[in-house]
N, C-alpha and C positions, 0 to 999 in steps of 0.2 A: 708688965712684961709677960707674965705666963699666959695671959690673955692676946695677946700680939703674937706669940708661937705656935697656940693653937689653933686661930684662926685660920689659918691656910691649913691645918688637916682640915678641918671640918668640909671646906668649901672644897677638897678635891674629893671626901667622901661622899660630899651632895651632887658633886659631878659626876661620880664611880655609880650612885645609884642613879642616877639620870641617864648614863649610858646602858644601864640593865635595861631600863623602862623601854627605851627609845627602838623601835623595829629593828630587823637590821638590814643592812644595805642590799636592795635588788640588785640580782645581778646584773652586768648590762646586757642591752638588747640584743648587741651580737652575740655574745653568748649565749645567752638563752635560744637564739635564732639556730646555733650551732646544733645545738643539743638536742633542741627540739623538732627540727626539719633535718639539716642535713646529715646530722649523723644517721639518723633511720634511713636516709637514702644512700648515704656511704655503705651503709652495709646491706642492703639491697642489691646494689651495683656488683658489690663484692662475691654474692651471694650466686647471682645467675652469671659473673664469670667461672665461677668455679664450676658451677654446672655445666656451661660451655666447655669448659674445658674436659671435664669429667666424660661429655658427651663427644667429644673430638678425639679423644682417645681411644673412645671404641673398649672403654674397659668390659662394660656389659651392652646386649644389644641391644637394637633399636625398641626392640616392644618392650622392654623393661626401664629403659632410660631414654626417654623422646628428648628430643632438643629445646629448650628454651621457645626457641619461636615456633616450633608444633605445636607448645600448650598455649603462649600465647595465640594463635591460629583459631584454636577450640574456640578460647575465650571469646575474641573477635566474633568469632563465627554465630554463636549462640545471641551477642549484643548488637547483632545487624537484624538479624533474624526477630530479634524482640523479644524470643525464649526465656533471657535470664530474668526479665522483671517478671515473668510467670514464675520460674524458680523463686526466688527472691520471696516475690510475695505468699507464695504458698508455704513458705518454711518460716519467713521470720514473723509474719501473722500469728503461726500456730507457738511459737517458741515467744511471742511475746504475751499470748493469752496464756499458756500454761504456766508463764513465770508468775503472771497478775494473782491467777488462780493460787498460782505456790504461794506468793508471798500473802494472800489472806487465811491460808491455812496453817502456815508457818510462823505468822505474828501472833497468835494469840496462844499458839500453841508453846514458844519459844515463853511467853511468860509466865504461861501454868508449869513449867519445867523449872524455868529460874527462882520461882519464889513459891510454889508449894512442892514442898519435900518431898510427901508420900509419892506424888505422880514421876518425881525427879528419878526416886529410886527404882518403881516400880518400869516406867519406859524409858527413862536415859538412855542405860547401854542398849536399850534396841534403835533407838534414834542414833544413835553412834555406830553400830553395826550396818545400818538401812546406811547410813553414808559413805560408807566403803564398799559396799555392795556393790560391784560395776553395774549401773543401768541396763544395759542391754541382756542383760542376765533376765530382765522384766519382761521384755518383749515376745518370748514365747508365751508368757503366761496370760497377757495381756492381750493376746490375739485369740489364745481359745478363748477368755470370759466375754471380748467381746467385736471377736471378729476383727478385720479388716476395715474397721471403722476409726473415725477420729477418736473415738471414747477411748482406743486402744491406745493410739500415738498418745493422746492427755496423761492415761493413766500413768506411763512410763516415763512422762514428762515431770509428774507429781512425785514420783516415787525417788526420782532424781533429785527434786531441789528442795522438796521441804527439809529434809534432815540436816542441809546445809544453811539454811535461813535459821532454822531455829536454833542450830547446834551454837551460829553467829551471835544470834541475839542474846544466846547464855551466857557465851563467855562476853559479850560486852554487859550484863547487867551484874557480873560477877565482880565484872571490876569498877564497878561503881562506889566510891567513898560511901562509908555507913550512914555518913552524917546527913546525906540528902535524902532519905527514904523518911529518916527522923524528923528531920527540917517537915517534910512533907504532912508529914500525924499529927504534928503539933498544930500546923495551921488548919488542919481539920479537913484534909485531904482525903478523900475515899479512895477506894482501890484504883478506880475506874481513873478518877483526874490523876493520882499517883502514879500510873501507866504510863496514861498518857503525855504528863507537864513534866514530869522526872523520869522516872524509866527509860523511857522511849529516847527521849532530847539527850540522855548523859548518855546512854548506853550505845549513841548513833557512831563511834569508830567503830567497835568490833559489829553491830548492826551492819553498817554500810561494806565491812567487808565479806558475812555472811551471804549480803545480797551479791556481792559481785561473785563468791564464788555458787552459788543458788544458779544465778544466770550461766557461767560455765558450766554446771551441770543441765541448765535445763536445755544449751544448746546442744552439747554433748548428747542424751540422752531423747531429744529430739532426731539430730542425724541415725543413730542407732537406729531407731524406729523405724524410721524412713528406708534405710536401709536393707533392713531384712524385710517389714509387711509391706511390700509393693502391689498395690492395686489401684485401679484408675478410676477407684469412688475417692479413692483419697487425692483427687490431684496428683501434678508433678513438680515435685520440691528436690530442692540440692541431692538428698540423699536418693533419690528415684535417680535421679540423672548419672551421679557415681554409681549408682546399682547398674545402669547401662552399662555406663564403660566397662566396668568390671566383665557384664556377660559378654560382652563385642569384643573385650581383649585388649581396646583399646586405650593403652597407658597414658596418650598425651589426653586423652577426654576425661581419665580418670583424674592425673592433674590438675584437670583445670577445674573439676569441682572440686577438690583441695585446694585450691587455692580461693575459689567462690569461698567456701565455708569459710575459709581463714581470715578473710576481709569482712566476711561480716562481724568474725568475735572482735577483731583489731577496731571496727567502724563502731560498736555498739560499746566499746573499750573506751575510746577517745570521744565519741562524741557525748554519751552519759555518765557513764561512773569518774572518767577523770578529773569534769569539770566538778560533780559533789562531792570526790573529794581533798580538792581542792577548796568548795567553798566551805568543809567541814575545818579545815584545817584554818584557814583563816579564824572563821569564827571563833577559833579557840587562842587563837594569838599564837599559831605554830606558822613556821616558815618550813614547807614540807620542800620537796625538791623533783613534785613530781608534777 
């Protein structure tokens, strides 16, 4: 008998842990469909009637608040003409090489900070300081050392995203369990494969969001650039084009390279880091929600 009573706990606990085990349920399509398209577009829609509206009112005038389909007009105007893939390529080119550049300077630097102490203590808080530092604070300095050259947009571009890659990869190797660095010694692991086969692979959340915020400074910090050293050895990129607007007075042209810039952080957003991480989170048996 006391074997006959227990049976049926056992078998709902075997089923209680089988249900921890077991994934959990995808959302359905339409929802997800919801979430992930039309609400961005609901509130898009929402967004330029208010400004319609804002602009029908007449609260402020015309040269400080253009109408919706002025800056669209701009935009048009620049994508018939062919202009923006000049724009385009001349900005996201140099904001894609500066990030590559960051992040080779930022990864190994991001590990002599996490695991040797002396260098921790001695430049931590100035790598913490250089990441608060608005970027464009660089960009005078950066144009006397070295002119009105790209060396100068790099430099400003460098000074922007390494302190955020590295500062990234601290705090992910901080939170990394003791127990795997240990795992690693004992197998007879050197620095170098330790780095790289543990370090690097556990330490890839707070990594991967180092790197996404690294890229927001390095496009940030890029525009900056652009903006104040304008000169025509450098190309004409997004921030040369808002430099225009700006001298011409022209608010719906200034828009519309506001809105250029915006699309590229939002495009560089969704088409890279959301997909890694996402596949970061899978890999780990998370059901993220992003």
């Amino acid at each position: 008998m006391p074997h006959e009573a227990t049976a049926p706990v056992a078998d709902h606990a075997v089923e209680g842990l089988d249900a921890l085990d077991a994934p959990p349920e995808q959302p359905r399509r339409r929802t997800g469909l919801v979430r992930s398209v039309l609400a961005p577009i609901g509130a898009l829609v929402l967004f330029v009637a208010v400004w319609q509206a804002l602009w029908a009112a007449a609260i402020w005038p015309e040269y400080q608040l253009p109408a919706p389909i002025a800056v669209w007009d701009q935009v048009w105007k620049v994508t018939q003409t062919g202009q923006v893939w000049e724009f385009l390529w001349v900005s996201v080119h140099r904001a894609i090489i500066g990030f590559l550049i960051s992040l080779a300077v930022a990864t190994p630097l991001g590990l002599l900070l996490a695991k040797v102490a002396i260098v921790r203590a001695a430049i931590g808080p100035v790598i913490s300081g250089l990441q608060s530092l608005p970027s464009v604070a660089w960009v005078p300095a950066a144009v006397l050392w070295f002119g009105t050259t790209d060396a100068a947009i790099y430099t400003v571009v460098l000074l922007g995203a390494v302190p955020s890659i590295a500062n990234g990869l601290v705090a992910g190797i901080d939170q990394i369990p003791p127990i795997l660095p240990r795992v690693g010694k004992v197998l007879g692991a050197g620095r170098v494969d330790a780095a790289r086969y543990i370090l690097l692979p556990a330490a890839l959340p707070g990594y991967l969001a180092g790197l996404k915020q690294g890229w927001a400074f390095s496009w940030r910090s890029l525009m900056a650039a652009e903006l104040i050293a304008t000169s025509p050895q450098l190309g004409f990129g997004l921030g040369q084009y808002l430099h225009n607007g700006m001298s011409l007075s022209d608010m719906s042209m200034v828009m519309a390279g506001i809105l250029l810039i915006f699309l590229v952080g939002v495009g560089i957003e969704l088409l890279l880091f959301r997909p890694l991480e996402r596949a970061v989170l899978r890999a780990r048996g998370l059901s993220g929600s992003l």
